[in-house]
C-alpha positions in Angstrom: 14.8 33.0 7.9 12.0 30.4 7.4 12.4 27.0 7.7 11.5 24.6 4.9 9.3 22.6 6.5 9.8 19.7 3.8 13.1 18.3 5.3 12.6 15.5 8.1 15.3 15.0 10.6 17.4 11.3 11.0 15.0 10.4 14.2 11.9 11.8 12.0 12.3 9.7 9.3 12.9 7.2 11.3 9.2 7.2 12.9 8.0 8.5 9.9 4.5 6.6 10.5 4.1 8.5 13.4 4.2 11.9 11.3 1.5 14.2 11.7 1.0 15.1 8.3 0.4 11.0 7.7 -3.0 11.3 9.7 -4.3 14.0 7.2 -2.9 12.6 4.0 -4.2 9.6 2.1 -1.7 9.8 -0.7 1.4 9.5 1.5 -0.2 6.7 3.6 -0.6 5.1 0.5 2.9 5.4 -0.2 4.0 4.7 2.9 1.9 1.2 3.1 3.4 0.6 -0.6 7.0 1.6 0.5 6.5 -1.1 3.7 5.3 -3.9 1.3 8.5 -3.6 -0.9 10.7 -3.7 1.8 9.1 -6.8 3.5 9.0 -8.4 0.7 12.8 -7.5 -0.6 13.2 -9.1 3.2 12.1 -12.3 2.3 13.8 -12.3 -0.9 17.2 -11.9 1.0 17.1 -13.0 4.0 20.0 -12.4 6.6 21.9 -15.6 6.8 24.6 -16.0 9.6 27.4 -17.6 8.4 29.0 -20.6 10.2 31.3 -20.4 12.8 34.2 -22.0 11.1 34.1 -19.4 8.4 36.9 -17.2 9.7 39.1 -20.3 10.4 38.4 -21.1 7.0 39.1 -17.8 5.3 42.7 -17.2 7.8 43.3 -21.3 6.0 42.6 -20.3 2.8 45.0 -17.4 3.1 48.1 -19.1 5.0 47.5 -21.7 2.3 47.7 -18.9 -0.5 50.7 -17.2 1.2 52.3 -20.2 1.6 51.7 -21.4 -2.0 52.9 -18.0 -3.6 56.7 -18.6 -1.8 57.6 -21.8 -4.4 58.2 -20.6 -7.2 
């Protein structure tokens, strides 16, 4: 049975600039350069923002406060 050579493994993919095929192909490095500059820059567009520290506290609050609100009727 042959193998299709097309289909790139998890770990592959994940080192795809390290492929082989990358060395002999200027189209796909081409890609891959444009593929890189998207994603860098859809990095800076949303950057990862830790929330504060108090923002479970706030959230368990907020839902006491609902919980207890929703018993007065």
């Amino acid at each position: 049975m042959k193998k299709d050579t097309n289909i790139l493994s998890c770990a592959e993919f994940q080192q795809i600039a390290e492929h082989p095929h990358l060395r002999s192909c200027e189209l796909c490095r081409a890609l891959l350069a444009d593929l890189e500059t998207i994603a860098e820059a859809a990095r800076q567009l949303f950057p990862i923002v830790e929330p504060p520290d108090e923002l479970w506290e706030q959230i368990e609050s907020a839902i006491k406060n609902e919980e207890g609100g929703s018993d007065r009727g």
